[in-house]
N, C-alpha and C positions, 0 to 999 in steps of 0.2 A: 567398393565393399571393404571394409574394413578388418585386417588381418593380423595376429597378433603372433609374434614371433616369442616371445618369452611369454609364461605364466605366473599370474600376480600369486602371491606369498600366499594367502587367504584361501588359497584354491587348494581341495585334496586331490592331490594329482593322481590317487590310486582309480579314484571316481570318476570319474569320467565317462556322460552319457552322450554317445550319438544316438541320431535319428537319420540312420541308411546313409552314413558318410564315414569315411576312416578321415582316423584323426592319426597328421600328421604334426613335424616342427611347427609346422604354419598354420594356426588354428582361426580358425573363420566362425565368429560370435556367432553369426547370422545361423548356424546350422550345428552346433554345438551348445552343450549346457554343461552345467559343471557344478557339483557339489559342492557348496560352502560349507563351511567352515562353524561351527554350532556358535562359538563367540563370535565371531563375523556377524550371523543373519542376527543374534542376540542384540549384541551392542548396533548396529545400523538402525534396524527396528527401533530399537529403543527410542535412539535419536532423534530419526524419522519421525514417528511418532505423535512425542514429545512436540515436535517441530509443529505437525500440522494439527494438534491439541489447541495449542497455543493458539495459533493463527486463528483459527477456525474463530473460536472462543474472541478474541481480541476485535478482528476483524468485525465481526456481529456485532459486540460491544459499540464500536465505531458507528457501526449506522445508526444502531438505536438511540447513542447519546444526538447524533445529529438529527435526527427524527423528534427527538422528545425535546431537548434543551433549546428554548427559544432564541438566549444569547448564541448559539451554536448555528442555528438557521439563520441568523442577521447576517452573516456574513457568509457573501456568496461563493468565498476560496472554498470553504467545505463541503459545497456541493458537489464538487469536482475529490474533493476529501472522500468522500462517500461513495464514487464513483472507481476511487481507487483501491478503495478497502473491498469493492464489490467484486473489481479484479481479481484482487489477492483470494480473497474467500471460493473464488475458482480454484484456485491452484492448491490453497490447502486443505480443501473439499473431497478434493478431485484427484489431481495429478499425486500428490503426495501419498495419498493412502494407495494407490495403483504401486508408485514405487516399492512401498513395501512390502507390495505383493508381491513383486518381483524377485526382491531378495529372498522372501521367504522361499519361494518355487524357486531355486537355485537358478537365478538371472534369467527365467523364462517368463513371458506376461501370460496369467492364468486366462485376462479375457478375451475375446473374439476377437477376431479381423475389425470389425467395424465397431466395437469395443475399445480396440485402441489407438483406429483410426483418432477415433472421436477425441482421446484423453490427449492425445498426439496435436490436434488441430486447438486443444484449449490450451495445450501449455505456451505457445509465443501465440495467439491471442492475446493471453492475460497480459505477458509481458507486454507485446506491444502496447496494449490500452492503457499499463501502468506507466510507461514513459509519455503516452499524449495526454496523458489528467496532467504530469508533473509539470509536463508545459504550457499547458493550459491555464494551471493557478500562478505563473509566473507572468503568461498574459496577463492574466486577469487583474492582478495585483498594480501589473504596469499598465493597464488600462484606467484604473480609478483616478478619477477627477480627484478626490479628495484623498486624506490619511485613512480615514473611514469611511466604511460602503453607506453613503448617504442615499444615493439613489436606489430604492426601494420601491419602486412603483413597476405597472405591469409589465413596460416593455422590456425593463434588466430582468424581471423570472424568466420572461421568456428567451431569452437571452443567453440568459442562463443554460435554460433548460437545451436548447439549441446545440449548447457548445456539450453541454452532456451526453447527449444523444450522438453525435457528430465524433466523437472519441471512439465511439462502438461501432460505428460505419465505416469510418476510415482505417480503425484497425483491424475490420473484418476486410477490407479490401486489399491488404497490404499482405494480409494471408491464405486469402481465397487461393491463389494460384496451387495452393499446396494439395488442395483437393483436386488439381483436372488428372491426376493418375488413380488408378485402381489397383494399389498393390496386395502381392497374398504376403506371409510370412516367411512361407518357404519357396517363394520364388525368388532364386538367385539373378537371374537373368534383367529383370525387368530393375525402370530406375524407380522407385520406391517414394514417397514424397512423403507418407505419413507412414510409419512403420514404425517396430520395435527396436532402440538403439541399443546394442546389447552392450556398446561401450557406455552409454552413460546407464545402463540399467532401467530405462522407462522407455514409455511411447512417447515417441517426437518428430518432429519432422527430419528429411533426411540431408542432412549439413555436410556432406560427401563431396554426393557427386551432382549437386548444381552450385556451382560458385560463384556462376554469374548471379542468380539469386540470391545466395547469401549475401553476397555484398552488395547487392542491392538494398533488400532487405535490412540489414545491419546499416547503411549511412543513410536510410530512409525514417525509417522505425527509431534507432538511438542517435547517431552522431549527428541528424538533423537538428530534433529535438533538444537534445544536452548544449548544442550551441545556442542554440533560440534561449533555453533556459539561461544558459549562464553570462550571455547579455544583457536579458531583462534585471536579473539580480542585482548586476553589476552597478544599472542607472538607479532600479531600486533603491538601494543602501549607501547610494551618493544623493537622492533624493531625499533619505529620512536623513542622514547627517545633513545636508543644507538646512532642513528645516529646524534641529534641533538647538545647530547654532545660533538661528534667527530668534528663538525665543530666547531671552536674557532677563524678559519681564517675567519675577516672578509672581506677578496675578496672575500669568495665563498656564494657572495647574493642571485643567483639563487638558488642554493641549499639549503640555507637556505630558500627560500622563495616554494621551491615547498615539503620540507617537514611541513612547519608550512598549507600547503593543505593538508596535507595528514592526519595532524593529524586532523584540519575542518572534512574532509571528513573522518574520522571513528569514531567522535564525530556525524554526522550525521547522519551518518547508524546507531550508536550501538543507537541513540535516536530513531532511526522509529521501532529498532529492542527492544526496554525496553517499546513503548508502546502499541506495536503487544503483547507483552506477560502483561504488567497488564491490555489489552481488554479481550485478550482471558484466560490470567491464571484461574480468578474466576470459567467462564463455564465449563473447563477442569478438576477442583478442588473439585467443586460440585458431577461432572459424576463421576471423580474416588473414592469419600468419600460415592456415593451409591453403586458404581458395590462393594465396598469391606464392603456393609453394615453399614459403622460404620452413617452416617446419610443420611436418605434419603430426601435430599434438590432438587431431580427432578420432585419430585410430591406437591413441595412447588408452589405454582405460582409466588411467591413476588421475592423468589430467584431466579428462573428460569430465570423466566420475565425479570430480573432487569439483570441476567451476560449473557442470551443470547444477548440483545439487544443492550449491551456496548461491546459486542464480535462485531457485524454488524457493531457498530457503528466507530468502527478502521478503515472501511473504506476510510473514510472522513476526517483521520487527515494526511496522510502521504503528500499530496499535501500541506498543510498548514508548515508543519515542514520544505520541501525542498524549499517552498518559504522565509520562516524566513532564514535557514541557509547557501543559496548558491543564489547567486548573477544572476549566466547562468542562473538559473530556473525562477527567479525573469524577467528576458529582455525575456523568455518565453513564460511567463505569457500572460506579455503587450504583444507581437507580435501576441499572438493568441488572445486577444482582439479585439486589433485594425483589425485583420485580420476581426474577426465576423463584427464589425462597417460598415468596407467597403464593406464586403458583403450584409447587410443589405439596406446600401445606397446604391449599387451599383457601388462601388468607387467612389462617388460622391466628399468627402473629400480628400481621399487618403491617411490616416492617416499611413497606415505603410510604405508606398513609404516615407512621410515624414519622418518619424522614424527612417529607415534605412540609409536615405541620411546624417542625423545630426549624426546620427553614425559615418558613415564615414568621413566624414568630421572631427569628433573627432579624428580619428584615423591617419587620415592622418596630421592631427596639433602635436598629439606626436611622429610621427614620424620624423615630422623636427624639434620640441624642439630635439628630440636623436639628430640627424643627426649634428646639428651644437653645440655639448657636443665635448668637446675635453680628450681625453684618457689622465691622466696622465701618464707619463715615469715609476711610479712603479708599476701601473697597469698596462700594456701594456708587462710587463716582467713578469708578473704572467702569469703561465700556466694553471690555473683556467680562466681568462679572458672570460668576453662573449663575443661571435665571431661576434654576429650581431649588437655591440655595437662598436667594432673594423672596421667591415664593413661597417657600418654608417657616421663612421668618415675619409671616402674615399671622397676624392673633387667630385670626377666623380658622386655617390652613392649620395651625397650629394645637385649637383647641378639637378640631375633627379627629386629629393623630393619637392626641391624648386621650379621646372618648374609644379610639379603637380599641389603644392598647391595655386600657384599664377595663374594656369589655373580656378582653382575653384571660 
């Protein structure tokens, strides 16, 4: 049970509400509440808020550019992308608005027993499942025969979908144990497994008093995984530098230009995956530096507080990083924008009809700049040569692009 002998700054010590218990030096969360502070619950809320605004919103964005953008579906790392954004959209759905219930009701959870069992069994859920997607696309990347996901046929979706499914199974099994207790609120007695943590302010599981669990748990769920990952990486990024220096022929531009993606994209991952672990490393660090006694930083509140909520708060950045670093995600974004707009008005605008059209029409402009490019004779005898650049340069081929574009 977790006991506090000093009173955090933020607290009005005039205020001070028990529920049938005196309040001594050694104050016990579990059966005490305690009036905050009006810029406290203000600025936290705010935060909070803020925090799970964002995510919510980002997260969504994430599935729907992976849903709509076809370049985005070719490539089966984002289905496991999508799979993690689904996680997150738990937590900032969910657990994060609860928090701020919490503060607001001065550190007490306004919902039920089995109310916050439940918010309590989603928050390392989510987590869990966000650490087996990150490893997952690190397989998956270091599974590929080629630079690019060439094989596209039924057995990789299924495949695919396998490893998808397979994340949510085994991270439901690695937290099932948390539900074989039936804790109440105010039972002092009993060891509690999903309960209200009044140090970290939310429902969670209870990181106390099983620590052969936790550490279970913890080299199960992260310190497995994070290894796995950051071996794959390693052969990764020694596998695209091998091949970058094999290329020296500059005919071969295609290949030089889908490996300078490759390396983009495991610069992207390995950044969603460096700050999944300094969200979560501190919380992790804390639970393992008590389960083994050397300090006990989980009955601290400041500490608690401070790395469970920047652990939550990892939800709300991985939308922000795949907007910054990738371009599909970025025309995503906007298309699920514009989509909200027109729904709002009721396609009154028609802003992604518009969007879409100017698109095309772009695309239909670079295809007759290709089309009237003429092959040089020393390119043309290279057998590296792009085919669809060779084919372009066919009168026939050439005059269909021209009859498109001059219909437009």
């Amino acid at each position: 049970m977790a006991t506090y002998t000093t009173q955090p700054s933020y607290i009005n010590e005039t205020n001070v509400t028990t529920y049938g218990y005196n309040v001594t030096s050694t104050m016990n969360f579990t059966e005490t509440t305690y009036s905050y502070s009006l810029a406290y619950k203000v600025g936290v809320s705010f935060v909070l808020t803020l925090i799970a605004v964002v995510g919510t919103l980002g997260n969504i964005c994430i599935i729907y550019a992976v849903c709509t953008q076809k370049k985005l579906r070719r490539l089966k790392t984002n289905y496991f992308v999508c799979n993690l954004a689904l996680a997150d959209l738990t937590v900032t759905s969910v657990v994060i608005p609860s928090t701020v219930a919490n503060v607001i009701n001065n550190n007490v959870s306004p919902l039920p027993v089995g109310a916050c069992m439940f918010v309590g069994f989603i928050m390392p859920l989510s987590c869990v499942a966000s650490m087996q997607n990150l490893m997952l696309i690190s397989t998956q990347r270091l599974s590929a025969t080629e630079v690019t996901d060439s094989n596209r046929n039924t057995s990789e979706a299924i495949k695919t979908w396998a490893l998808v499914v397979f994340a949510w199974v085994w991270s439901t099994m690695l937290v099932l144990p948390l539900t074989t207790s039936f804790p109440t609120l105010t039972n002092t007695t009993a060891t509690n497994m999903l309960k209200y943590d009044a140090a970290a302010g939310m429902c969670a599981w209870d990181d106390v008093s099983s620590p052969r669990y936790n550490f279970a748990l913890i080299c199960v769920a992260f310190c497995i995984p994070l290894i796995v990952s950051g071996i794959c990486y390693t052969v990764l990024f020694k596998r695209v530098k091998g091949k970058s220096r094999k290329m020296t022929n500059q005919m071969e531009t295609k290949n030089v230009t889908l490996v300078q993606r490759e390396r983009r994209l495991l610069k992207t991952i390995l950044i969603v995956l460096v700050v999944f672990v300094v969200s979560w490393g501190p919380y992790c660090l804390i639970v393992l530096l008590s389960t083994f006694g050397i300090s006990d930083f989980t009955t601290n509140e400041t500490w608690k507080r401070t790395t469970a909520w920047l652990g939550v708060s990892n939800s709300a950045f991985n939308s922000i990083i795949y907007g910054w670093r990738n371009q599909n995600f970025r025309i995503g974004y906007k298309m699920c924008f514009y989509q909200v707009v027109d729904g709002l008005t009721c396609n009154k605008y028609g802003m992604r009809r518009r969007v879409l059209r100017r698109s095309s029409k772009r695309k239909r402009q670079r295809m007759s700049d290709l089309a009237h490019r003429t092959v040089p004779n020393n390119l043309s005898e290279c057998s590296t040569t792009n085919k669809y650049v060779t084919r372009l340069n066919n009168s026939s081929v050439r005059s269909k692009i021209s009859l498109s574009v001059n219909s437009t």
